[in-house]
C-alpha positions in Angstrom: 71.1 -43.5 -76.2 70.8 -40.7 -78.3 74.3 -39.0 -77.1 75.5 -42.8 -77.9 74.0 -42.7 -81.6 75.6 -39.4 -82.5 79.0 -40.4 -81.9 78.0 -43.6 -84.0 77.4 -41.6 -86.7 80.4 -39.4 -86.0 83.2 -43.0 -86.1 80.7 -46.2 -87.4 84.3 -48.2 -86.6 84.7 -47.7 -82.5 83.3 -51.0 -81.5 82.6 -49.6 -77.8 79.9 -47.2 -78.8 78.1 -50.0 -81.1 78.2 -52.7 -78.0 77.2 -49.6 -76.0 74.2 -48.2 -78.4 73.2 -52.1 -79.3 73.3 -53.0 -74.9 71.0 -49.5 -74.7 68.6 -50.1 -77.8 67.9 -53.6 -77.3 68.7 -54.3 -73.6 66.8 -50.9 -72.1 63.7 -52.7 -70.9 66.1 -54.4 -68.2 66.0 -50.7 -66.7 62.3 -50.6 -65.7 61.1 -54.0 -65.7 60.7 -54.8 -61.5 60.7 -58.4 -61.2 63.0 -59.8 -63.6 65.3 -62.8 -62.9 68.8 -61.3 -63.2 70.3 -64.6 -62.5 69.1 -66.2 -65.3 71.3 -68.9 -67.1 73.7 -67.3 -69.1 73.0 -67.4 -73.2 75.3 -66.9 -75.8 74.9 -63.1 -77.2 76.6 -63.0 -80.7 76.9 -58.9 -80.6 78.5 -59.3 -76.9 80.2 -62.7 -78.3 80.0 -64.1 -75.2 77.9 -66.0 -72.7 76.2 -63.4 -70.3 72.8 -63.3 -68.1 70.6 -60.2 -67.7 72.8 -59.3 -64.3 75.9 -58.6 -66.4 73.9 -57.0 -69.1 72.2 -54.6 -66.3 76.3 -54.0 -65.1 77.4 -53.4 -68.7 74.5 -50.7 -69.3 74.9 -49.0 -66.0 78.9 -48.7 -66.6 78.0 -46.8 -70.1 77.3 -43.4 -67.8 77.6 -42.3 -64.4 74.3 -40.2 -64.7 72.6 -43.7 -66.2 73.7 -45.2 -63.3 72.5 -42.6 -60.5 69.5 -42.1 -62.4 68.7 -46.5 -62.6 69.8 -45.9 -58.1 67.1 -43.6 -57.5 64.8 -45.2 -59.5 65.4 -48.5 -57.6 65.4 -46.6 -54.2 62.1 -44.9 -55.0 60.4 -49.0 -56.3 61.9 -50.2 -53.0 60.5 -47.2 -51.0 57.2 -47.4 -52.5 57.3 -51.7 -52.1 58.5 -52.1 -48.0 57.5 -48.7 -46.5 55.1 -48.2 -43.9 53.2 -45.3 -42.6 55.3 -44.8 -39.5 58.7 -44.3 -41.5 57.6 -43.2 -44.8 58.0 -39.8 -44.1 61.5 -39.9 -43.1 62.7 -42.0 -46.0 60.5 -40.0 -48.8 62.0 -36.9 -47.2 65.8 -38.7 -47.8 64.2 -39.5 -51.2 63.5 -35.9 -52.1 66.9 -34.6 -51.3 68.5 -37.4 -53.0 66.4 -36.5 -56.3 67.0 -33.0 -55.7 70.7 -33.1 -55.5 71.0 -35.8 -58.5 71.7 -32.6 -61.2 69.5 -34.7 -63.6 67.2 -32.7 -65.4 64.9 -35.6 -65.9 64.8 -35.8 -62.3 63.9 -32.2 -61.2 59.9 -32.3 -62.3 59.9 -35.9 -60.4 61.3 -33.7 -57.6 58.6 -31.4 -57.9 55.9 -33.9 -58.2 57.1 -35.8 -54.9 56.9 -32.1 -52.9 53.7 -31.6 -54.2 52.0 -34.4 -53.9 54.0 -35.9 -50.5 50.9 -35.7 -48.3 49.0 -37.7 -50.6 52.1 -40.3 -51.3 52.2 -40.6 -47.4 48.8 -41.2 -47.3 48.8 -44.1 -49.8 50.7 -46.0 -47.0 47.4 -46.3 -44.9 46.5 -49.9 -44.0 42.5 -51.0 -44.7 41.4 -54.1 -44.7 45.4 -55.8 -45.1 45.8 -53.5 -48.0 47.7 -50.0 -49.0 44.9 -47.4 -49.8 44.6 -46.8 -53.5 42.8 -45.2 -56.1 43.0 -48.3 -58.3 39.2 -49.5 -58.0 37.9 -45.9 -58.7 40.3 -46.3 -62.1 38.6 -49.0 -63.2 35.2 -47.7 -62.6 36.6 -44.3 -64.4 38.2 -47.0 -67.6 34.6 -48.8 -67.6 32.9 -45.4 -68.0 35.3 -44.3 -70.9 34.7 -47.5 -72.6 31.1 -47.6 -72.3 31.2 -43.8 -73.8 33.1 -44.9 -76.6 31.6 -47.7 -77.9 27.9 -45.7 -77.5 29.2 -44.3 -80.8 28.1 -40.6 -80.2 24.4 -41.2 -78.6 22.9 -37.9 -77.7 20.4 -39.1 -75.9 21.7 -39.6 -71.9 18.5 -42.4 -71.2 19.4 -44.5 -74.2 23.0 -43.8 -73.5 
C-alpha cells in the first residue's frame, strides 16, 4: 500500500493507482478475515462504479502485485493446513509449507520461515487428538489473562494475602 501511495503522490491523475490504493486501504481486511462470504450479492461501489461482490474485490486486490498475491497463497495454504491436517500427514505438508515459505523471496515471510523451523515439533504436536479436540494452550491463556486482570485491577496492593 505504501509503494501504491507513493506513486499517488508522484501522478494524483492515473486513476489505476487510486482504484488500486482505495481497493488496498479500504478493502485489506478481505486479506485475513477466514470465513467471509465471497459470494455475497453484488453492491453498487461508486469508486469501482460498478456492481461487484467481495470475490471480485479479493481478484482485483490480488491482481495489484504478484508478491501480494503469493504472499495471500501461502497464507491461505498455511489457514487450510493448520484447519484439515492431522497428526499422521502434518509433517509432510508443514515440511512442503516450509519450503514453499522459504523459496517465496518475501522478506515478510523469512522470520515466519524461521518461526515454523523452530517451533515445528511443537506445531506438530498441536495436532494431537484429546478428548475430540486439537491440543492447545488456549485454557492455560485464559487462566494467564484472568491472572493479569486480577493484578491490574488490585491497583498496586503490596500485600500478597490481601492481594
Amino acid at each position: 500500500m505504501n509503494h501504491i501511495k507513493q506513486k499517488l503522490d508522484q501522478d494524483k491523475s492515473n486513476r489505476e493507482n487510486r482504484k488500486n490504493y482505495y481497493l488496498l486501504k479500504k478493502w485489506n481486511w478481505l486479506l485475513t478475515h477466514k470465513n467471509v462470504n465471497l459470494d455475497n450479492k453484488a453492491k453498487l461501489n461508486h469508486v469501482l462504479n460498478c456492481y461487484i461482490n467481495y470475490r471480485q474485490i479479493l481478484n482485483l486486490i490480488l491482481a495489484i502485485d504478484p508478491k501480494l498475491n503469493l504472499a495471500y497463497e501461502l497464507y491461505s495454504r498455511y489457514l487450510f493446513f493448520n484447519d484439515t491436517c492431522t497428526f499422521d500427514n502434518a509433517r509432510d505438508v508443514l515440511d512442503t509449507l516450509i519450503h514453499d515459505f522459504a523459496n517465496s523471496e518475501i522478506m515478510e515471510y523469512i522470520s515466519i520461515t524461521t518461526m515454523l523451523v523452530k517451533y515445528k515439533e511443537y506445531i506438530l504436536n498441536s495436532f494431537h487428538f484429546v478428548k475430540g479436540r486439537r491440543v492447545s494452550n488456549g485454557p492455560m491463556e485464559n487462566m494467564n489473562g484472568r491472572i493479569d486482570k486480577t493484578e491490574l485491577v488490585s491497583n498496586g496492593v503490596r500485600n500478597f494475602q490481601k492481594f
